[in-house]
C-alpha positions as CSV (number, residue, x, y, z in Angstrom):
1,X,10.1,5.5,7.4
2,X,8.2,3.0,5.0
3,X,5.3,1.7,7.0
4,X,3.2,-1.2,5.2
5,X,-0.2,-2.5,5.9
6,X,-1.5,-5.6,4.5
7,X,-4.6,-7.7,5.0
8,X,-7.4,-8.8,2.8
9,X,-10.0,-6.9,0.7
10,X,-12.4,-4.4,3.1
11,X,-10.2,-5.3,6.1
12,X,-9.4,-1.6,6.9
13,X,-6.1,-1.4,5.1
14,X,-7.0,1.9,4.1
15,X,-8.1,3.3,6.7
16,X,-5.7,2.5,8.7
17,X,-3.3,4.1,6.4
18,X,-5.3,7.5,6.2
19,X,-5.5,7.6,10.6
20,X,-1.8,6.6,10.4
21,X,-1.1,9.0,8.4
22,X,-3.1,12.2,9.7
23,X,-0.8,11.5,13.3
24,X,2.1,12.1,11.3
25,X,3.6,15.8,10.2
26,X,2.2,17.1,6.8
27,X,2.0,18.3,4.6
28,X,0.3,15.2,2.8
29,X,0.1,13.4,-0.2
30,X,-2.0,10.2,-1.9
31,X,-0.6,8.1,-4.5
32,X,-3.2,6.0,-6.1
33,X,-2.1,3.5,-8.3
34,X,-5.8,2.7,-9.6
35,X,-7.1,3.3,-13.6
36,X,-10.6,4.2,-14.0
37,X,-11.5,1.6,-16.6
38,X,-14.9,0.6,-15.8
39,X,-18.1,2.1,-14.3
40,X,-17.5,0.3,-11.2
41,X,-13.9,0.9,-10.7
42,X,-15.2,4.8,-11.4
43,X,-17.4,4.8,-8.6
44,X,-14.8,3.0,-6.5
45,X,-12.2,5.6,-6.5
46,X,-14.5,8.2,-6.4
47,X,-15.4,6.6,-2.5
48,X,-12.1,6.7,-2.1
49,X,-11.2,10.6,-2.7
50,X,-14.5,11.4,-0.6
51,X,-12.5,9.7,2.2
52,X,-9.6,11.3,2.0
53,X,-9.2,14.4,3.9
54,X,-9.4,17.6,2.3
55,X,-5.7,19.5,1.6
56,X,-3.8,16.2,0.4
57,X,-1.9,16.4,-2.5
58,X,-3.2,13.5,-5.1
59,X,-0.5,12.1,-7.6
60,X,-2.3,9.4,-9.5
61,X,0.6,6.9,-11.5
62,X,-0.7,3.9,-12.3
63,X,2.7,2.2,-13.2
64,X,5.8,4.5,-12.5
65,X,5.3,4.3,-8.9
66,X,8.4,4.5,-7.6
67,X,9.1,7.9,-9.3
68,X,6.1,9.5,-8.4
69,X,6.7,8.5,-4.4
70,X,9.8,10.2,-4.8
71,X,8.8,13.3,-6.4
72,X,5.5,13.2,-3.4
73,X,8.8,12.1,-0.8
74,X,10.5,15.1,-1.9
75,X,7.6,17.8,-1.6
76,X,6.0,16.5,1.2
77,X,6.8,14.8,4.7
78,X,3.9,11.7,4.6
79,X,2.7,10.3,1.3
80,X,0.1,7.2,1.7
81,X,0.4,4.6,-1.5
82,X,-2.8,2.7,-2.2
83,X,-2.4,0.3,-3.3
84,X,0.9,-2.0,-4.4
85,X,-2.1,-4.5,-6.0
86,X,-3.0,-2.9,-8.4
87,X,0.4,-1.7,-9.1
88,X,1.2,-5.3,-9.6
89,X,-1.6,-5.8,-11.8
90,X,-1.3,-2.5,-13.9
91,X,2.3,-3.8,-14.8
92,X,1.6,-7.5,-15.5
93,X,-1.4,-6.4,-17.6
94,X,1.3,-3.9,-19.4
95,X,4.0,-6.5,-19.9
96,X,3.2,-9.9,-21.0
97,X,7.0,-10.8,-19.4
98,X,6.9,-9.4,-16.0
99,X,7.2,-12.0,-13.4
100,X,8.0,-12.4,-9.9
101,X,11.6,-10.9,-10.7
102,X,9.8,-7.6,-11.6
103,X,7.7,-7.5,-9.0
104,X,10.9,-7.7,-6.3
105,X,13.0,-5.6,-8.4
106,X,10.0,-2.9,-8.5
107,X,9.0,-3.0,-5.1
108,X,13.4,-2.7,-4.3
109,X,12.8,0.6,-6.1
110,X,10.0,1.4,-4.3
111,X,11.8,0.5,-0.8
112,X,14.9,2.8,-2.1
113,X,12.5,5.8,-2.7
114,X,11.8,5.7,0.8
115,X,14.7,5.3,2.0
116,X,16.2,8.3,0.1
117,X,13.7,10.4,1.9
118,X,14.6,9.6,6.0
119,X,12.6,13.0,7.4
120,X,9.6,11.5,5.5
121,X,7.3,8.6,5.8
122,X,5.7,6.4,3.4
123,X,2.7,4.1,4.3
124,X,1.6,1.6,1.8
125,X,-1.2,-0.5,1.3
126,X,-1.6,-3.8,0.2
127,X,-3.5,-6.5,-0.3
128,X,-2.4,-10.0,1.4
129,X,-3.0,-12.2,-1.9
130,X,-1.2,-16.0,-0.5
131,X,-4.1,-16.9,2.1
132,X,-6.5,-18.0,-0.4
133,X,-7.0,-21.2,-2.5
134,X,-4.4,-21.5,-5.4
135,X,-6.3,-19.8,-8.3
136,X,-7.1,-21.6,-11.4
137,X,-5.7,-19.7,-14.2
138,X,-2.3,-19.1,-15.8
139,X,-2.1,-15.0,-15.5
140,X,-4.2,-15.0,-12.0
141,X,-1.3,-17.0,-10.4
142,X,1.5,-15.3,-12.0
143,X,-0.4,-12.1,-10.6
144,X,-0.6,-13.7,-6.8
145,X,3.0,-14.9,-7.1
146,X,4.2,-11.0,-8.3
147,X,1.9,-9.5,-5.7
148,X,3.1,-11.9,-2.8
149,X,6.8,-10.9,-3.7
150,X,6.9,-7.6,-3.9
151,X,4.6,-7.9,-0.4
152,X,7.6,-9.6,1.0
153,X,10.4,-7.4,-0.3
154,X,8.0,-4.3,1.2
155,X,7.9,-6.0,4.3
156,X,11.9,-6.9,4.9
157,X,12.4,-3.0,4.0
158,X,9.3,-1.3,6.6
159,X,10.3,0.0,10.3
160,X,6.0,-1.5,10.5
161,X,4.0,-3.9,9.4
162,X,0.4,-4.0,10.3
163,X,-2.0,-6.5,9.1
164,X,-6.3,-5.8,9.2
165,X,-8.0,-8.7,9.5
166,X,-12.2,-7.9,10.0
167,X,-11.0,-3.6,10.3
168,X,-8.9,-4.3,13.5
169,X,-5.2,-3.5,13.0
170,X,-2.7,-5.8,14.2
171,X,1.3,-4.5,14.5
172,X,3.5,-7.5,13.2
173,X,6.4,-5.7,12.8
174,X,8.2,-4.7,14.7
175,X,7.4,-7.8,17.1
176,X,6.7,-7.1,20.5
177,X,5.2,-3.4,19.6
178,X,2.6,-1.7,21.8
179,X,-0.4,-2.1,20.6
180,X,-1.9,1.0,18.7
181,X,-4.4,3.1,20.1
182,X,-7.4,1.8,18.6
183,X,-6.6,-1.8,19.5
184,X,-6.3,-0.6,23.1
185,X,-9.6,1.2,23.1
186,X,-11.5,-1.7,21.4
187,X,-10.2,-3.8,24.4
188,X,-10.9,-2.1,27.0
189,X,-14.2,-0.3,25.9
């Protein structure tokens, strides 16, 4: 099942992926779609493999994501993708011509990868990019207009949907869902 969680920058996205994903059968594997190409960025995903439990399987692809979920689809039952973003920005800063149509024909591929692997499950982060002001460049709206479509072609292909808003997880999708287990706690603790 492709499971996506969205929300805005520190909101929890990923760990709500990681919890998600140790409740689900394993073996595991992480897809990180980030390029170390700073000192920051370094230190970034460095915090980011710290948190990730020990035993996972790490396939890092920084543009041919659909592929490498499939090949981490075939070899393993849950694979966590963080984060569709930077996906988006690794292939508009590659191609001076992808647009939107990229975006929603990548993230189709992406939605097919998971689909072609039904005993598996994919979660996938991503960032919500359309609640904020309309930016003021050229190339950082084309990236907000690629990110927000691909979001929305995930999102029409996911059994779930959860957006993090201040690290509380809420289920969108599908409506009507049980709340999950650390929304119930946080209520009634």
């Amino acid at each position: 099942m492709l499971i996506l969680i969205t929300g805005g920058s520190r909101s929890g996205k990923s760990r709500l992926a990681q919890e998600l994903a140790a409740g689900r059968a394993g073996p595991h594997a992480f897809v990180a779609t980030a390029e170390a190409l700073d000192a920051e960025m370094q230190a970034r995903i460095r915090a980011h493999q710290r948190s990730r439990p020990a035993g996972w399987a790490l396939v890092e692809e920084p543009r041919r994501v659909p592929e490498a979920v499939a090949g981490a689809l075939a070899a393993v039952r849950t694979v966590v993708l963080d984060c569709v973003t930077l996906w988006m920005s690794n292939l508009l800063l590659a191609d001076d011509a992808f647009d939107e149509r990229g975006a929603e024909a990548a993230a189709a591929e992406l939605v097919t990868a998971a689909g072609a692997a039904p005993s598996a499950d994919l979660i996938v982060v991503t960032n919500e990019v359309g609640s904020g002001v309309v930016p003021d460049n050229a190339l950082a709206r084309r990236f907000r207009d690629c990110a927000g479509r691909a979001n929305e072609v995930l999102a029409r292909g996911a059994g779930e949907v959860y957006l993090c808003v201040s690290g509380i997880p809420l289920r969108i999708k599908p409506a009507g869902a049980a709340p999950l287990a650390a929304e119930r706690n946080e209520h009634h603790g």
